[in-house]
VEXLUMPA-989594 format. One record per residue (C-alpha): y, x, z. Coordinates in nm, 3 decimals, m for minus. Example, Ala and Ser with C-alpha at 12.3 -4.5 7.8 and 13.67 -1.06 7.14 Angstrom:
        yy        xx        zz
    m0.450     1.230     0.780
    m0.106     1.367     0.714
***
This chain:
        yy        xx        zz
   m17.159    m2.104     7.942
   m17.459    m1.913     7.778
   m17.502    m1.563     7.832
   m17.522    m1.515     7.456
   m17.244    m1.689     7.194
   m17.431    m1.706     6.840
   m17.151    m1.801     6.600
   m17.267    m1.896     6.198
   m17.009    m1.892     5.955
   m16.967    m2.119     5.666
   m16.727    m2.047     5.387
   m16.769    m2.051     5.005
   m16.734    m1.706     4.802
   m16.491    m1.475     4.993
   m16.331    m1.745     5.237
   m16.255    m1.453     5.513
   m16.692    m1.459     5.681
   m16.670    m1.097     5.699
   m16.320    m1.067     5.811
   m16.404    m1.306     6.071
   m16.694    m1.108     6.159
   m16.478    m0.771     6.211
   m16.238    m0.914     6.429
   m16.513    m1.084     6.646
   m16.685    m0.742     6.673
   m16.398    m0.515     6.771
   m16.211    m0.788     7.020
   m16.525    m0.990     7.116
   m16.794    m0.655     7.125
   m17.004    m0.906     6.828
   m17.252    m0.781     6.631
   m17.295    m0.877     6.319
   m17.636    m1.003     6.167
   m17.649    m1.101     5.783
   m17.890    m1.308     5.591
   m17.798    m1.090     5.312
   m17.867    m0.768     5.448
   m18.250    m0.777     5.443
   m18.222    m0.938     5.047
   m17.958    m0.610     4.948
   m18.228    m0.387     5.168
   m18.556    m0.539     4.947
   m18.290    m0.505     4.625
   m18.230    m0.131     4.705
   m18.665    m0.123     4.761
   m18.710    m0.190     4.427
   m18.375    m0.047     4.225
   m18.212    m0.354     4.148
   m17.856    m0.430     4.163
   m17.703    m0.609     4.484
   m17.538    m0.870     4.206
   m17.460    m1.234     4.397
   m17.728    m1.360     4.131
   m17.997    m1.114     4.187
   m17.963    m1.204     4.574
   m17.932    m1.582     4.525
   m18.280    m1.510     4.311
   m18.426    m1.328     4.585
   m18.383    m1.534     4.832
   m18.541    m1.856     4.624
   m18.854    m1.671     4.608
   m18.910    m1.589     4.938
   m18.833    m1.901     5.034
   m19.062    m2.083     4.765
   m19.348    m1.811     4.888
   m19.294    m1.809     5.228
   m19.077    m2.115     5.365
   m18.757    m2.247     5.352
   m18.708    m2.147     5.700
   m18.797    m1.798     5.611
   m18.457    m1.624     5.653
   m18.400    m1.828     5.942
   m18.676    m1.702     6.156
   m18.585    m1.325     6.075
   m18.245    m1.425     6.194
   m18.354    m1.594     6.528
   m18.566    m1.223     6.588
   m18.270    m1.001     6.544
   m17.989    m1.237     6.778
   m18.287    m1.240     7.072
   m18.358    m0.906     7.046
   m17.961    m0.795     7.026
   m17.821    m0.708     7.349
   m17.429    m0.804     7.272
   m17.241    m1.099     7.426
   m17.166    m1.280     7.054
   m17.376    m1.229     6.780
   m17.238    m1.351     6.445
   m17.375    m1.445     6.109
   m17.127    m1.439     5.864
   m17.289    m1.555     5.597
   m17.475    m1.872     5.622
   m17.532    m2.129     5.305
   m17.835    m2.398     5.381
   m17.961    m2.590     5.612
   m18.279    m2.397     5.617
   m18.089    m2.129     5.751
   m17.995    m2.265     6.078
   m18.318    m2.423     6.167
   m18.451    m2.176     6.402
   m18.087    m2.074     6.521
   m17.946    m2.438     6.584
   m18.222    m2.480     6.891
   m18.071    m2.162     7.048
   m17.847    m2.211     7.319
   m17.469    m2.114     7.221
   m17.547    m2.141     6.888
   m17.229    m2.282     6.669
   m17.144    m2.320     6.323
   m16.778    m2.255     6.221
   m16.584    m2.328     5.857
   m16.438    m2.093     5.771
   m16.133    m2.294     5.498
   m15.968    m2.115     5.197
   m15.814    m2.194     4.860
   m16.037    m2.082     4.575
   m15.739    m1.917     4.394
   m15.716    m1.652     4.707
   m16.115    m1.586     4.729
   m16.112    m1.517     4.352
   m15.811    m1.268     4.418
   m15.967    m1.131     4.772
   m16.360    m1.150     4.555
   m16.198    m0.905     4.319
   m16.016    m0.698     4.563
   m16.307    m0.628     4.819
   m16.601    m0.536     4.523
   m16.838    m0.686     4.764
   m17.146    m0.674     4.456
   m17.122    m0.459     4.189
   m17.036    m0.686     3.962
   m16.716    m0.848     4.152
   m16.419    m0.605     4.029
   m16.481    m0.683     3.666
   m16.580    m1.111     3.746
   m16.338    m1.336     3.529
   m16.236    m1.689     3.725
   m16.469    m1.857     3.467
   m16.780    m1.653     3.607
   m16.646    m1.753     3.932
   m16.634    m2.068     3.910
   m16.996    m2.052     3.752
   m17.104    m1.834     4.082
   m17.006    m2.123     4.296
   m17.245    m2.323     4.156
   m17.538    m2.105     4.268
   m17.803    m2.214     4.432
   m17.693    m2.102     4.787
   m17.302    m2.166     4.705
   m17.335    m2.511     4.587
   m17.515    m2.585     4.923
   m17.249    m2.448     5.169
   m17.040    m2.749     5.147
   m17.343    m2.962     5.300
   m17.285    m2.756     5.594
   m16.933    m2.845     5.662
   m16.950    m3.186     5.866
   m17.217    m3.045     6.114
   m16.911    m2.747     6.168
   m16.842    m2.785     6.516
   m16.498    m2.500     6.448
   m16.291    m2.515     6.132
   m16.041    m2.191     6.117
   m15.791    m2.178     5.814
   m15.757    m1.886     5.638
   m15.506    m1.965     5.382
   m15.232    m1.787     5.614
   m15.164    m1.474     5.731
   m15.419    m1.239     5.909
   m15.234    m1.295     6.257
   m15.268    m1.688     6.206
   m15.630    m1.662     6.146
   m15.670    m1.384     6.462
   m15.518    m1.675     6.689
   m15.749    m1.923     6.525
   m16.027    m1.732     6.614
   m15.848    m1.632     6.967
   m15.823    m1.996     7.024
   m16.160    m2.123     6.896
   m16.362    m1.818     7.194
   m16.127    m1.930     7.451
   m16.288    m2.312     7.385
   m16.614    m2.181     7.359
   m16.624    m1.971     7.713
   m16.457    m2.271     7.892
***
């Protein structure tokens, strides 16, 4: 087993990523490291909103300017340098994103399965990005053909987990319970 379990999760708008994530960290001691975090950090910078589009935007640029592997390499810094025993990334969405990650041992990706009618009701519920509260199903449906969002599904085959969250939380806690017992073995 690797001293160091680096789990990427891959789900569409509001599949369960982050409630994945929160479970890992308080059962599993995971830290959390999000490809969105430095884009909301560089949107605070400069007094824009943290909208879905204005990150999706972001992100383009710096990777037109810099490299599509650009958030990918900023990634692979912050799981070396982190010091706990599963480091998760709830939130990847291209290929580019995994290319420095995917040579790291005890990397894996994991699909994260919902029902678009339940991440339009959790989108709305969790207000995630300013704008999510207020979002009609007709602007979601139009978010999920971003850039980024349209992209996730590519990443689905090369999944080596698939959890279902269209249950209850328990179901998805023994998903996940099941899935780390596989991984350790």
């Amino acid at each position: 087993m690797p001293k160091k379990i680096i789990l990427g999760l891959v789900g569409e708008i509001a599949s369960g990523k982050d409630t994945v994530a929160l479970y890992l960290k308080k059962k599993y001691k995971s830290e959390t490291v999000s490809f969105s975090q430095p884009l909301r950090d560089m949107l605070d910078t400069v007094g824009l909103e943290q909208s879905r589009i204005n990150m999706s935007d972001l992100g383009k640029i710096l990777r037109k300017q810099f490299g599509q592997d650009i958030l990918s390499r900023a990634m692979a810094v912050q799981v070396k340098v982190s010091k706990a025993p599963v480091v998760t990334l709830p939130n990847v969405r291209l290929e580019e994103d995994i290319i420095w990650l995917k040579k790291m041992p005890g990397f894996y990706l994991v699909h994260i399965d919902t029902d678009s009618k339940a991440r339009f009701e959790r989108l709305r519920q969790r207000r995630q990005n300013v704008d999510d509260a207020t979002k009609t199903w007709a602007q979601f449906q139009k978010d999920s053909r971003l850039y980024t969002e349209k992209n996730i599904r590519k990443l689905f085959p090369k999944c080596k987990y698939k959890l279902d969250n269209n249950g209850s939380l328990k179901s998805l806690h023994q998903q996940i319970d099941e899935m780390m017992k596989k991984i350790k073995k």
